[in-house]
C-alpha positions in Angstrom: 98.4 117.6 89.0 101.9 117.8 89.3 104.1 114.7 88.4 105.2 112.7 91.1 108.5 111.6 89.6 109.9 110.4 86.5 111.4 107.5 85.2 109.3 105.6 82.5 111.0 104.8 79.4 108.8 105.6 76.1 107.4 102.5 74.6 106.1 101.5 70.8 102.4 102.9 69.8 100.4 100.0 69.4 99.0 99.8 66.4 95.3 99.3 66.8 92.8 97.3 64.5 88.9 97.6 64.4 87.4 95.9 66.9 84.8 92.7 66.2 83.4 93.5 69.7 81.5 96.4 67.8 80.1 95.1 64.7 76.4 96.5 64.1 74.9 93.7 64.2 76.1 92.5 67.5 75.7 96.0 69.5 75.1 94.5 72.5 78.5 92.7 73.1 79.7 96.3 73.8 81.4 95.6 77.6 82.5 92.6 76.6 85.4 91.0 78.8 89.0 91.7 78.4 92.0 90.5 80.0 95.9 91.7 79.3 98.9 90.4 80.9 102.7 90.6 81.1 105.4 88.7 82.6 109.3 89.2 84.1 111.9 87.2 86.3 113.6 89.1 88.9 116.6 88.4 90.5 117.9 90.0 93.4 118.1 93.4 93.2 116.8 93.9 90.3 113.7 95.7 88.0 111.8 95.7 84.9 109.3 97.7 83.1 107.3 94.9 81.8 106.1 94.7 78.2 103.7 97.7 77.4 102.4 95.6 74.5 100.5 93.1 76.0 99.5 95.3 79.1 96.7 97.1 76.5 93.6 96.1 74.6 94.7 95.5 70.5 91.7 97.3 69.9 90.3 101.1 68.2 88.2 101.3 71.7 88.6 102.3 75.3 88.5 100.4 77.7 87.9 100.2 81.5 90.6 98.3 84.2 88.2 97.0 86.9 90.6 94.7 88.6 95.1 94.2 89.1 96.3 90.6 89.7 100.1 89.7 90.9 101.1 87.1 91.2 104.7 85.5 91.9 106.4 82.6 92.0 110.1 81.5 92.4 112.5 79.1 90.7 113.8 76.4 92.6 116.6 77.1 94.5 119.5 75.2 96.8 119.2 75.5 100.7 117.7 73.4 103.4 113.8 72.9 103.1 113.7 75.0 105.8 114.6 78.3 104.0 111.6 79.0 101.9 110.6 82.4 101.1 107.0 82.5 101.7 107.2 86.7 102.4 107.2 87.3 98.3 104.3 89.6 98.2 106.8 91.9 101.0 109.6 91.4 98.8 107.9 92.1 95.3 107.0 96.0 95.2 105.6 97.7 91.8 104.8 101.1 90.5 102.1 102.1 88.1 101.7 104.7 85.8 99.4 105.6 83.2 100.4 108.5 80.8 101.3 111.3 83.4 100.0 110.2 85.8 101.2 107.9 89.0 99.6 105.4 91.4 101.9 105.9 94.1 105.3 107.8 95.1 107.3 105.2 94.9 107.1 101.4 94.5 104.8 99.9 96.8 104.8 96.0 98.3 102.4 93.9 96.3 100.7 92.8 99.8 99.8 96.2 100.5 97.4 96.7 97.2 94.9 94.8 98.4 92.9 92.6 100.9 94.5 89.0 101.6 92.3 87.3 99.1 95.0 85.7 97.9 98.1 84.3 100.1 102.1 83.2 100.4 102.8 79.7 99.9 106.2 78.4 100.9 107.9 75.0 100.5 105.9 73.3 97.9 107.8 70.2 97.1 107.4 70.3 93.4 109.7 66.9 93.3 109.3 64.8 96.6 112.6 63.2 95.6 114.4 66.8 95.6 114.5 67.9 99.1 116.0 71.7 98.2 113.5 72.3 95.3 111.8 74.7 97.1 109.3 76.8 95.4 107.1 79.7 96.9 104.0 81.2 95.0 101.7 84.4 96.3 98.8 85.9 94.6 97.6 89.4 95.2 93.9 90.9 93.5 93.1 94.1 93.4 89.9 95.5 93.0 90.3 98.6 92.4 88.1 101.3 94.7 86.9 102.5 90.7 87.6 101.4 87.4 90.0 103.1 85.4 88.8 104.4 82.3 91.6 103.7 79.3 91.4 105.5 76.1 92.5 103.9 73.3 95.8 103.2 72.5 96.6 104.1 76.2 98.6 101.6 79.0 98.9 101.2 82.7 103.1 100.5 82.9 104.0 98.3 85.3 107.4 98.8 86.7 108.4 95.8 88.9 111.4 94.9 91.7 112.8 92.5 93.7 114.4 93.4 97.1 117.7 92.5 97.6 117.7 88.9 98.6 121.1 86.8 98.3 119.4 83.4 99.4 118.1 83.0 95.4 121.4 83.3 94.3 121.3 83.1 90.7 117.6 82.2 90.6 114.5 85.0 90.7 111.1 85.7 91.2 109.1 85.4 88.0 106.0 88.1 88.5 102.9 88.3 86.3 100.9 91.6 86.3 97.2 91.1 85.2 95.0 93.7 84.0 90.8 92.4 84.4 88.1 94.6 82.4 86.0 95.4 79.6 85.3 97.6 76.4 83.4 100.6 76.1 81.1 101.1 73.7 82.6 103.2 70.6 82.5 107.0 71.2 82.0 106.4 74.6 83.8 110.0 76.2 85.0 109.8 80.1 84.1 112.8 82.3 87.0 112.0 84.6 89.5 109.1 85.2 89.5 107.7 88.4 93.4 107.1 89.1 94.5 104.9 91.9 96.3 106.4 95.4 98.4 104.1 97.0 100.9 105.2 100.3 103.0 103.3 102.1 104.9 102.5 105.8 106.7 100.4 107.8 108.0 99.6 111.0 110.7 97.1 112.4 109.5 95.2 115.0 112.8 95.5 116.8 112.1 99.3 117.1 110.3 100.2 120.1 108.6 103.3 119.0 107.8 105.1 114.9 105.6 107.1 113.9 104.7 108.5 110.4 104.7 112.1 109.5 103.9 112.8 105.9 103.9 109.2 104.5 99.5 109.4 104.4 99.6 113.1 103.3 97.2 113.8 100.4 99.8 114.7 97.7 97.7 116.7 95.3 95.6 119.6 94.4 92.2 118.1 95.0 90.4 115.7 97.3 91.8 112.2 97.5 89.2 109.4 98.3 90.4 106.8 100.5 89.1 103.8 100.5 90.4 101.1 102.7 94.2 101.0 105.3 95.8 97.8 104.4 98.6 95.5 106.7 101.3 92.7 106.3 103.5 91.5 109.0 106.6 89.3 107.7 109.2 87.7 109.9 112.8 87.4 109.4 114.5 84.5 111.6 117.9 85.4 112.2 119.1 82.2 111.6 118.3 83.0 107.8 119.1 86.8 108.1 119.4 86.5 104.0 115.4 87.5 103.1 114.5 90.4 105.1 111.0 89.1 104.8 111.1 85.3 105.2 107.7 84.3 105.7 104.3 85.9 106.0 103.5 86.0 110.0 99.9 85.7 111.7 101.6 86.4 115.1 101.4 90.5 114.3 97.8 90.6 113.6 96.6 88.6 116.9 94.1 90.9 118.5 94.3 91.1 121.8 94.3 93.7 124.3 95.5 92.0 127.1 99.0 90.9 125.8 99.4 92.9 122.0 102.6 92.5 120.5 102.0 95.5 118.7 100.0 98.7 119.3 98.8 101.6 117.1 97.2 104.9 117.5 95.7 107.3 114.7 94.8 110.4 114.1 94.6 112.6 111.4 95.9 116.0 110.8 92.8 118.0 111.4 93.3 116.4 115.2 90.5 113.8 114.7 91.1 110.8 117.1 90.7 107.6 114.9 91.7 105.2 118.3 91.3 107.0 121.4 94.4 105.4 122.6 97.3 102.8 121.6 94.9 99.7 120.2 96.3 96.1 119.5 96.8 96.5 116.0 94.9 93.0 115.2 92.2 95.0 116.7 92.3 97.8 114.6 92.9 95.9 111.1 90.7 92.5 110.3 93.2 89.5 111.2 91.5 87.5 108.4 91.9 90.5 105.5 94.7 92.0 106.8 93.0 95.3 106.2 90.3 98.0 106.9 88.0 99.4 104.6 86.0 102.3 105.2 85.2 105.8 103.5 87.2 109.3 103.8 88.0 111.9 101.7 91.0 114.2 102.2 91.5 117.6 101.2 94.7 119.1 99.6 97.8 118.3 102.0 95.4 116.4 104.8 96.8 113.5 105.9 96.6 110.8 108.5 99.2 110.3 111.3 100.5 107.0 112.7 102.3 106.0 115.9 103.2 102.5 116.4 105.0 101.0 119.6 106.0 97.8 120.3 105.1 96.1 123.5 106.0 92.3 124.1 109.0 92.0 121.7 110.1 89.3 124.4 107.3 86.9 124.5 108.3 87.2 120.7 111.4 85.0 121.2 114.7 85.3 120.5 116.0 84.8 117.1 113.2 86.1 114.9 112.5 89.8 113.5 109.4 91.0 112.7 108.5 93.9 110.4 104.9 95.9 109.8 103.9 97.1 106.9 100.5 99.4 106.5 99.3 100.8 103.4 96.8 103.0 102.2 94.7 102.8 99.4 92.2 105.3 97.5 92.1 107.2 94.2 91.9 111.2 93.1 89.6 112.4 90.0 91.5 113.3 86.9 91.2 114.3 83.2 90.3 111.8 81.2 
């Protein structure tokens, strides 16, 4: 495979110690749980490679990474009560990598990893007394379509950033990447790795027509699985033009074909019809998950082609923006 794109900085070799997990006596306890974590505060603008020395196991053994949780939360910050940021898992995005090899091109909206199991909360009055202690939490968990194998010694980096987002001010977004999984037993040897394939778009809303040309494309050398389209729609009120993503919205994932706000069609590039025509998109992606799941595999440089147009931007109403996001998620086979 060919590196997508640089960037990582190196990071200290852990040093390992013999794991207790694998004491003779006890061989059963081989699989046993593990759970790693790391933790940043973002302010606007900004990123952060978080700490590679808590994202691994401590241990002489490898491991597998059955499950990503993100979650964010931010400090309290001044403005009226009704200027909560409830959109964080749009403006949080994150890149992975393990050794050489990438989870996405770029970095990739924390909304889009996964189902909405988790959700925004805005506004929670931590101190009733404290009108503009606002605080917003959103969790994301990701199950990933097949567990990473780990060798010892070896990490999943987690580069982190905020988008621009002047309302915070001097306050951030404090984010907390957790890694869910268990040990293998000792001279356990992987056939393959199965790396996580994550791809990304968006549209405005406000634009009446997009469509996406290489954005799905299968970047590599071999068959990508794919395992599931996710969706997020935010909305920006132009009253608060400050967070481009304001608040998680329902109103782009109502399905109905009668009066959509939105409508997609796709295909992919081998000219298979996936809709047949321009479909509601709450009818194409479950309102309740915010996603599709299903099973394809692509070939080298197949891809699926999007075209998204909006319809009733003026039952909408004035003063508010929305934007679509729609991400795809899979995974390629690679040495382990």
């Amino acid at each position: 495979m060919t590196t997508i794109r640089p960037g990582f900085p190196h990071f200290p070799k852990l040093i390992l110690g013999k794991s207790p997990i694998h004491n003779p006596r006890n061989p059963k306890l081989a699989g046993a749980p593990v759970v790693f974590s790391a933790q940043t505060t973002l302010t606007s603008g900004k990123s952060a490679v978080l700490n590679a020395q808590t994202l691994q196991s401590g241990f002489r053994t490898g491991y597998f990474i059955d499950e990503i949780r993100v979650s964010m939360f931010t400090e309290p910050f001044a403005g009226a009560t009704n200027s909560g940021i409830t959109g964080l898992s749009g403006l949080v995005s994150i890149l992975f990598q393990t050794g050489k090899y990438y989870f996405s091109t770029d970095a990739v909206p924390v909304g889009l990893l996964a189902p909405m199991f988790g959700q925004d909360y805005g506004r929670a009055q931590v101190n009733a007394s404290v009108t503009s202690d606002n605080r917003n939490f959103a969790a994301v968990r990701w199950m990933l379509p097949k567990p990473l194998f780990m060798p010892a010694g070896d990490v999943v980096l987690a580069n982190v950033s905020l988008a621009t987002l002047a309302l915070l001010g001097s306050t951030g977004v404090t984010v907390t990447v957790t890694y869910v999984g268990r040990l293998v037993p000792q001279g356990y040897i992987a056939k393959s790795r199965e790396v996580p394939w994550l791809a990304w778009w968006t549209k405005d809303m406000a634009t009446s027509y997009a469509d996406s040309t290489t954005k799905f494309r299968n970047p590599f050398k071999k068959p990508a699985h794919v395992q599931r389209f996710t969706q997020r729609t935010y909305i920006s009120k132009a009253a608060n033009p400050l967070a481009q993503y304001n608040e998680a919205s329902a109103l782009g994932q109502i399905a109905s074909t009668a009066d959509p706000y939105e409508t997609i069609k796709i295909n992919d590039s081998r000219g298979y019809a996936i809709t047949n025509k321009f479909v509601a998109i709450g009818d194409v992606f479950d309102p309740s998950r915010h996603a599709w799941t299903f099973g394809r595999e692509l070939s080298s440089r197949e891809q699926f082609n999007m075209q998204m147009t909006t319809v009733n931007i003026g039952a909408i109403g004035a003063g508010f923006s929305y934007i679509t996001n729609i991400g795809l998620v899979g995974y390629r086979s690679e040495a382990p």
